[in-house]
Steps between C-alpha positions, in 0.01 A plus 500: 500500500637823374522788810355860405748724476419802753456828365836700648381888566733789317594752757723675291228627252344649889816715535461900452778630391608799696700818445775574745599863553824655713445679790467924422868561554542326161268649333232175496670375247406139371650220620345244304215314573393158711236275490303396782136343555392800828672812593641380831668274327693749307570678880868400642620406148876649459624608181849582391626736212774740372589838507515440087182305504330769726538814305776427274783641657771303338778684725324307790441153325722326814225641816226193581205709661229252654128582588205271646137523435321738721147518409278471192278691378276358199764350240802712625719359759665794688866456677710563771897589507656204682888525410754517253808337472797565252672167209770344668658531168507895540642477866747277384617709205572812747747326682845482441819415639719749735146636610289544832116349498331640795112372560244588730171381574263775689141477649363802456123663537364716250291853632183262454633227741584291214777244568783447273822254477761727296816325379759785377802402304820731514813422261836674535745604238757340717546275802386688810588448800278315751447827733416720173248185361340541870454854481370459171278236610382702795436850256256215281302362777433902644443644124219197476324566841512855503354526085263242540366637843434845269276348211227265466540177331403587146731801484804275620407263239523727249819628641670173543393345164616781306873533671446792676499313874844339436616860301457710848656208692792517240575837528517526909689159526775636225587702776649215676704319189453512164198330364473321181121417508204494751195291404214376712485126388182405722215626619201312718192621702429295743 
């Protein structure tokens, strides 16, 4: 006796297809979009893109920013700022031999009581010395507190994904020993 095959349901052709926007600081520009079958199931998703990808800023091709879904609102999917992170690839090719890489990682609250895990990378034109890299060290972790204590998150987004965070740390910690490049490689709110 032959069995009857059971009808298997399609829950792909159920899935809406939703449009995912950036928070205002960039603009709400499109990230893409995402299926799900409900909203809430689109809330919590993280997504991942470029600098280039983002707004097509070539220049800044090696920043990773990442968002997560915040709330939706018919088919649009609207996100939160959750991080960025710089490639390996362009840490690695800042390095060189006969220099000095200083890092710090600061926790640090935004005006709006927004915590934030910073990590600031310093790089030397020469070797420093381990009381100059402390100093240097110590001028980072006070330049983070004190600016992000003064703005609320979405302005110190803008100023850390567009240089100008790690370009006022540069030019106090030059003071100290001369500074190739300052970059801030990470970002994370917790």
């Amino acid at each position: 006796m032959a069995k009857a095959r059971r009808r298997v349901r399609d829950t792909w052709k159920e899935k809406i297809w939703y449009d995912i926007l950036a928070p205002e600081e960039f603009n709400e520009e499109s990230l893409g979009t995402s299926p799900a079958r409900e909203p809430e199931m689109l809330v919590g998703r993280k997504i991942e893109t470029s600098m280039r990808e983002l707004n097509g800023d070539f220049s800044r091709q090696y920043v990773k920013l990442f968002f997560e879904v915040d709330h939706v609102s018919g088919e649009v999917a609207h996100t939160v700022f959750t991080g960025h992170k710089v490639t390996s690839d362009y840490v690695r090719s800042m390095i060189r031999r006969g220099t000095s890489r200083i890092d710090t990682i600061t926790s640090a609250t935004t005006k709006d009581g927004v915590k934030l895990d910073i990590h600031i990378l310093a790089i030397t034109v020469k070797r420093a010395k381990a009381s100059q890299q402390k100093l240097i060290r110590e001028t980072m972790r006070r330049m983070v507190v004190e600016n992000a204590a003064e703005k609320n998150l979405n302005e110190l987004v803008k100023d850390i994904i567009s240089g100008k965070f790690a370009s006022n740390i540069y030019h106090e910690a030059k003071k100290i020993y001369p500074l190739k490049k300052v970059e801030t490689i990470k970002s994370k709110v917790n």
